[in-house]
C-alpha positions in Angstrom: 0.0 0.0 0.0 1.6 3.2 -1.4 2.3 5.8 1.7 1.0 9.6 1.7 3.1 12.4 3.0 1.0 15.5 3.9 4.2 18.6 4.2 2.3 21.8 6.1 4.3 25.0 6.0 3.5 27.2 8.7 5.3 30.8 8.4 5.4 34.1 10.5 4.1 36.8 9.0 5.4 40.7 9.9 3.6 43.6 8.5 4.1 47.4 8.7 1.9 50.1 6.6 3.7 48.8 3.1 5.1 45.3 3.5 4.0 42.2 4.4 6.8 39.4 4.9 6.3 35.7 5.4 9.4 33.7 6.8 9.4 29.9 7.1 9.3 28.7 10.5 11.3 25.2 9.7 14.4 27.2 8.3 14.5 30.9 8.4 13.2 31.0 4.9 11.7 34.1 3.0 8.6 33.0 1.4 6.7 35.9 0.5 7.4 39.8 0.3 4.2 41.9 -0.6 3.2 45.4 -0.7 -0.2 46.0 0.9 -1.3 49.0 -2.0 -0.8 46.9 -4.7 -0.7 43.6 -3.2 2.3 42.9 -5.7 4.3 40.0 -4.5 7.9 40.5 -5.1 9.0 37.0 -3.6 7.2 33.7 -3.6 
């Protein structure tokens, strides 16, 4: 019987009036960088 692996990121998330950041909790990892007018990600 074949096996499933179920991965959840979980990330913390800083915001100030422009930027929203997500790091990755496992490894210090940027995940996202997004500014809040345009909601334009920059970093995924």
């Amino acid at each position: 019987m074949a096996q499933k692996l179920r991965v959840i990121i979980k990330a913390i998330e800083l915001s100030n009036s422009i930027l929203t950041a997500r790091i990755d909790e496992m490894g210090a990892e940027l995940k996202s960088l997004k500014e809040k007018s345009t909601d334009t990600e920059y970093i995924w």
